[in-house]
NUDO-89625 format. One record per residue: residue number from 0; x, y, z of N, C-alpha, C, O in turn. Coordinates in pm, 1 decimal. Atoms other than C-alpha are relative to their C-alpha. Example, Ala and Ser with C-alpha at 12.3 -4.5 7.8 and 13.67 -1.06 7.14 Angstrom:
% NUDO-89625
{0 {89.0 -119.0 0.0} {1230.0 -450.0 780.0} {90.0 120.0 0.0} {193.6 118.1 66.5}}
{1 {-82.0 -119.0 -6.0} {1367.0 -106.0 714.0} {-77.0 109.0 73.0} {-26.1 219.8 89.9}}
This chain:
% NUDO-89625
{0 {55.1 -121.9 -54.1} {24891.8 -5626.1 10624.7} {91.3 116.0 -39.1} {214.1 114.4 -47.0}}
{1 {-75.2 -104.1 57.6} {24976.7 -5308.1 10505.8} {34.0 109.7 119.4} {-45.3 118.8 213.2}}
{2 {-28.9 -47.6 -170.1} {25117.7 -5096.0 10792.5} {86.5 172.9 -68.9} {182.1 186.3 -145.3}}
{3 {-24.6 -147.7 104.5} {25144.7 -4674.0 10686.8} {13.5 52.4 157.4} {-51.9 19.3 256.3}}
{4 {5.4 -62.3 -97.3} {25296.0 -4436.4 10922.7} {-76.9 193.1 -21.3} {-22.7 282.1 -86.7}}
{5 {49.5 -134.2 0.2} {25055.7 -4098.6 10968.0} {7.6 62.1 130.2} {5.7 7.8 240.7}}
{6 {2.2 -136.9 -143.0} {25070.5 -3771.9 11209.7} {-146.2 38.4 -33.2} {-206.8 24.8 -139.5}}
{7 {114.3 -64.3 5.5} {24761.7 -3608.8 11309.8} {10.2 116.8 -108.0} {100.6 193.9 -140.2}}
{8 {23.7 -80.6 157.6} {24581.8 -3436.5 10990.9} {28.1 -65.9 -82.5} {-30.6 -36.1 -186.5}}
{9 {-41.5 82.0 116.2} {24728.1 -3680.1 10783.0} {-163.0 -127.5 -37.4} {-264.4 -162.8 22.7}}
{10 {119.3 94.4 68.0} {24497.9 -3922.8 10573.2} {83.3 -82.8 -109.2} {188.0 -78.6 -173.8}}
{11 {-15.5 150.9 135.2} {24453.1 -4254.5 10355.6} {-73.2 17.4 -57.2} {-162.9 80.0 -0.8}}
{12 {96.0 99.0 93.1} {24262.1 -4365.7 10081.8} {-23.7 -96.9 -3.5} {67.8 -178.6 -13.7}}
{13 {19.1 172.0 6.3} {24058.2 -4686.2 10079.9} {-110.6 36.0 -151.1} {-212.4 101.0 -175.1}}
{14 {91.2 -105.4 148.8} {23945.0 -4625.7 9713.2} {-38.6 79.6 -59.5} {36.3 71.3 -156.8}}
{15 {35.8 -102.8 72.8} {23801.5 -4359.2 9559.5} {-112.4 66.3 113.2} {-144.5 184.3 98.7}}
{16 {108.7 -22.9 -56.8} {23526.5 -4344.7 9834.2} {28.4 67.1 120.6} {3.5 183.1 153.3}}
{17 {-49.9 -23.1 -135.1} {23666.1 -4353.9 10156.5} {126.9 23.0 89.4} {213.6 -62.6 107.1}}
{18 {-106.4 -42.0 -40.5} {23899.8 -4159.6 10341.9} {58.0 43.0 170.4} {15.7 140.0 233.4}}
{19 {8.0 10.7 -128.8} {24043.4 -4215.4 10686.1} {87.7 81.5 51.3} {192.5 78.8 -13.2}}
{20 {-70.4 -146.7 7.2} {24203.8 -3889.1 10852.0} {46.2 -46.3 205.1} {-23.4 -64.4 305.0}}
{21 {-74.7 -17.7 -174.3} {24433.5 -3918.8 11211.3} {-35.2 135.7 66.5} {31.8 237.7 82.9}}
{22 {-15.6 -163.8 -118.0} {24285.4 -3652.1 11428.9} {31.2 22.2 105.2} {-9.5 123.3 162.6}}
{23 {-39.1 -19.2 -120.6} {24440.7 -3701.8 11714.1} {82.8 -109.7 59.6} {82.6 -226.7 21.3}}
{24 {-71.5 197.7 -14.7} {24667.9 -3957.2 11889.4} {32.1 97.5 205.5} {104.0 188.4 246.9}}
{25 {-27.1 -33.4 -149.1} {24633.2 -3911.6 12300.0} {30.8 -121.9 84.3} {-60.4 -204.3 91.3}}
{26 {-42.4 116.3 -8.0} {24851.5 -4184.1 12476.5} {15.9 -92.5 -76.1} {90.0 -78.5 -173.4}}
{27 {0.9 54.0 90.5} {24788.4 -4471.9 12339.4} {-87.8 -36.4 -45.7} {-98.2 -154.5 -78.6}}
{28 {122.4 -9.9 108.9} {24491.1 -4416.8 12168.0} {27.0 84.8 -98.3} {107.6 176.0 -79.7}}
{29 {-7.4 -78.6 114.8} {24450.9 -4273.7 11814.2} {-154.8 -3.0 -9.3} {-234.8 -86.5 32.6}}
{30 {108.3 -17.0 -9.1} {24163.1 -4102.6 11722.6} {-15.3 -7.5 -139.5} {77.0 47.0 -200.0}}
{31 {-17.8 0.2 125.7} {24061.2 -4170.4 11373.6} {-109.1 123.2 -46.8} {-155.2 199.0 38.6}}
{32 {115.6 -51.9 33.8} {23801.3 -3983.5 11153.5} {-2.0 -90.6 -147.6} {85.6 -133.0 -223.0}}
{33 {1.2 110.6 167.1} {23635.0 -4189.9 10842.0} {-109.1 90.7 -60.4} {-202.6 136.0 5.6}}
{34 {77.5 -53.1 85.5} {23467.2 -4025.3 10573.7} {-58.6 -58.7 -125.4} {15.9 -68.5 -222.8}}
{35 {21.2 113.2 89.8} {23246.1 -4242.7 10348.3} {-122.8 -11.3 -29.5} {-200.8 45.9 46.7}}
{36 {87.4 -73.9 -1.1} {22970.8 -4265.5 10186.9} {-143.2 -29.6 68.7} {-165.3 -150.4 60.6}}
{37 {125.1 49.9 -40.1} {22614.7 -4287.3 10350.0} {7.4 -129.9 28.2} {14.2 -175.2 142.5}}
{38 {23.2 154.6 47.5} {22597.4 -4655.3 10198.7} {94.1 -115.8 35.2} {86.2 -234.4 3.1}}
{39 {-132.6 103.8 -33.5} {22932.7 -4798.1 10356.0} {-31.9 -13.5 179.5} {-1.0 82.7 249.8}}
{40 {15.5 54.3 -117.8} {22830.8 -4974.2 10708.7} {170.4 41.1 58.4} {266.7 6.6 -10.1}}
{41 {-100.1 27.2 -28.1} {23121.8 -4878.1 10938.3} {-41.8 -46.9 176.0} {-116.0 3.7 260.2}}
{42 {-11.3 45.3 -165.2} {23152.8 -5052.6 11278.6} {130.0 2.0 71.2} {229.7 -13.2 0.5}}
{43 {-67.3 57.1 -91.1} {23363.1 -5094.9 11541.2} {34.1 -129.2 -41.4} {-65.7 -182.8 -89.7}}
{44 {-43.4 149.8 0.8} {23572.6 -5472.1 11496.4} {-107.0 -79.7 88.1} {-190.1 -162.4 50.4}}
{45 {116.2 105.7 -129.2} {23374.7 -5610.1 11838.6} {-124.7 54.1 -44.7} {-201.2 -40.3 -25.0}}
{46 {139.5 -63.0 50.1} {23066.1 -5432.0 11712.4} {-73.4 -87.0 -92.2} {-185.3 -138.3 -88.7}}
{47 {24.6 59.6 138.1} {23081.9 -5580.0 11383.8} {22.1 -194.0 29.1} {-33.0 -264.6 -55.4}}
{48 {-27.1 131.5 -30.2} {23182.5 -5953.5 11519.1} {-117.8 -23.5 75.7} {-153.2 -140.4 59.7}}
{49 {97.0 32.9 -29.6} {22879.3 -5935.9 11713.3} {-96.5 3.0 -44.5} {-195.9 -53.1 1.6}}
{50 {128.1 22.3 45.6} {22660.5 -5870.9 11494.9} {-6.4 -126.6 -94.2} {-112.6 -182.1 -122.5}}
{51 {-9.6 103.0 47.1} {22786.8 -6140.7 11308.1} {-50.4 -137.5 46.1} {-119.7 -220.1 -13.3}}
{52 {61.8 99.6 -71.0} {22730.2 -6379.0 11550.3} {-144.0 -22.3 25.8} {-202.2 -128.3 2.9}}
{53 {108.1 2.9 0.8} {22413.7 -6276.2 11634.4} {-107.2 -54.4 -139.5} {-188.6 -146.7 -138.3}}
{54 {22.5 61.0 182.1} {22310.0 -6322.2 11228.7} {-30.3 -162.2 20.3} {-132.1 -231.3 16.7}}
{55 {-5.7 137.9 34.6} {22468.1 -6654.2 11244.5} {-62.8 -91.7 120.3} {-73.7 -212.8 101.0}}
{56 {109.7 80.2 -95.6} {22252.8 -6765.8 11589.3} {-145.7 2.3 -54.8} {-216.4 -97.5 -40.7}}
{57 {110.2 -9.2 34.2} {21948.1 -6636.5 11434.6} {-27.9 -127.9 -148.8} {-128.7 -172.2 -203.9}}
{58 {8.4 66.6 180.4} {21991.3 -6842.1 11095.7} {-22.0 -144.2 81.9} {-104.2 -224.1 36.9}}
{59 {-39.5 169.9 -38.8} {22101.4 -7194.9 11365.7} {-151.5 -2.6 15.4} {-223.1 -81.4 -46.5}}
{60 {143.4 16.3 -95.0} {21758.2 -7114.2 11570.6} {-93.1 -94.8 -95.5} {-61.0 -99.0 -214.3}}
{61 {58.1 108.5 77.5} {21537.4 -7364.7 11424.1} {-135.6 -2.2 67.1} {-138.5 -52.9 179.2}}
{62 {145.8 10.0 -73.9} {21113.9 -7317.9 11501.0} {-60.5 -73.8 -72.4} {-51.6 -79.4 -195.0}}
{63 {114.6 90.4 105.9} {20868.6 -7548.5 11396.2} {-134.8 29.9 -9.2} {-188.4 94.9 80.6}}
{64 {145.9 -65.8 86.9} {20531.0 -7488.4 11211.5} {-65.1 15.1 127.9} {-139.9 112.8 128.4}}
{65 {96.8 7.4 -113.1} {20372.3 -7540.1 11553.1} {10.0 96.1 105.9} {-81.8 135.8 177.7}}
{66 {-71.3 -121.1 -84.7} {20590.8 -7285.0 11746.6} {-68.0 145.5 -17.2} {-125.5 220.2 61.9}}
{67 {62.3 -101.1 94.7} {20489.2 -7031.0 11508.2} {-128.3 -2.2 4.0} {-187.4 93.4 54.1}}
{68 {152.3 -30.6 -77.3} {20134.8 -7117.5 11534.9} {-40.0 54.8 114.3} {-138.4 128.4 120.3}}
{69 {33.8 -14.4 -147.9} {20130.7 -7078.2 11893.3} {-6.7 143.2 60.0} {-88.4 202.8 130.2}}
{70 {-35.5 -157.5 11.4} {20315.0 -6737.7 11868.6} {-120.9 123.2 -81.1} {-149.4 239.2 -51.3}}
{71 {94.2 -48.1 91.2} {20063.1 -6637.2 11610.7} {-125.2 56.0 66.0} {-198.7 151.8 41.9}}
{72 {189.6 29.5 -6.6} {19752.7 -6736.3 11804.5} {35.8 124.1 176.2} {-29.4 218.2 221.3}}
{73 {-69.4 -106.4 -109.2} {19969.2 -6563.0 12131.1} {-57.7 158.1 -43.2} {-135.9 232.7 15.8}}
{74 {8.4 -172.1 31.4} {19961.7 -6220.4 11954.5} {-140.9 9.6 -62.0} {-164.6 129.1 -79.8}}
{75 {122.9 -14.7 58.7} {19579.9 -6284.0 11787.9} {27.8 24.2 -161.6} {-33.4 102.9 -233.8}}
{76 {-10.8 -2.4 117.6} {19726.9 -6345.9 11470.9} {-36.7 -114.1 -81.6} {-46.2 -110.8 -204.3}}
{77 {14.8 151.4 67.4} {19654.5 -6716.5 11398.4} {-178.2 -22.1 40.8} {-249.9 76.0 60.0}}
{78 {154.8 27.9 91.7} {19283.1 -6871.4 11353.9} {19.3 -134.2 150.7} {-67.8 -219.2 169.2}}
């Protein structure tokens, strides 16, 4: 891990793209700012771990052809 000491106003580079700027540091919180483009997902760590999880429950879930029928015929979509 790479470990950089910045003061508020100060900034990094994470490539050419994205640039993360200290605007503030109150107690012991720091306030960041990220600048990046449109196309770069940024989350929160717990944000982003949950959606992970969620992903990887949806992929375990396991329905069978008959489930799906049922659901189908539920909403007036199945025959």
């Amino acid at each position: 891990m790479l470990v950089l000491t910045r003061k508020p106003g100060e900034s990094i580079m994470l490539g050419d793209d994205i640039e993360l700027t200290v605007i503030g540091i109150e107690g012991e919180q720091i306030k960041l700012g990220i600048s990046a483009p449109k196309e770069i997902n940024i989350y929160r760590k717990e944000v982003y771990l949950n959606i992970k999880e969620s992903n990887r429950e949806a992929v375990d879930s396991r329905i069978s052809i008959g489930q799906i029928k049922n659901l189908m015929k539920k909403r007036g979509l199945g025959r």
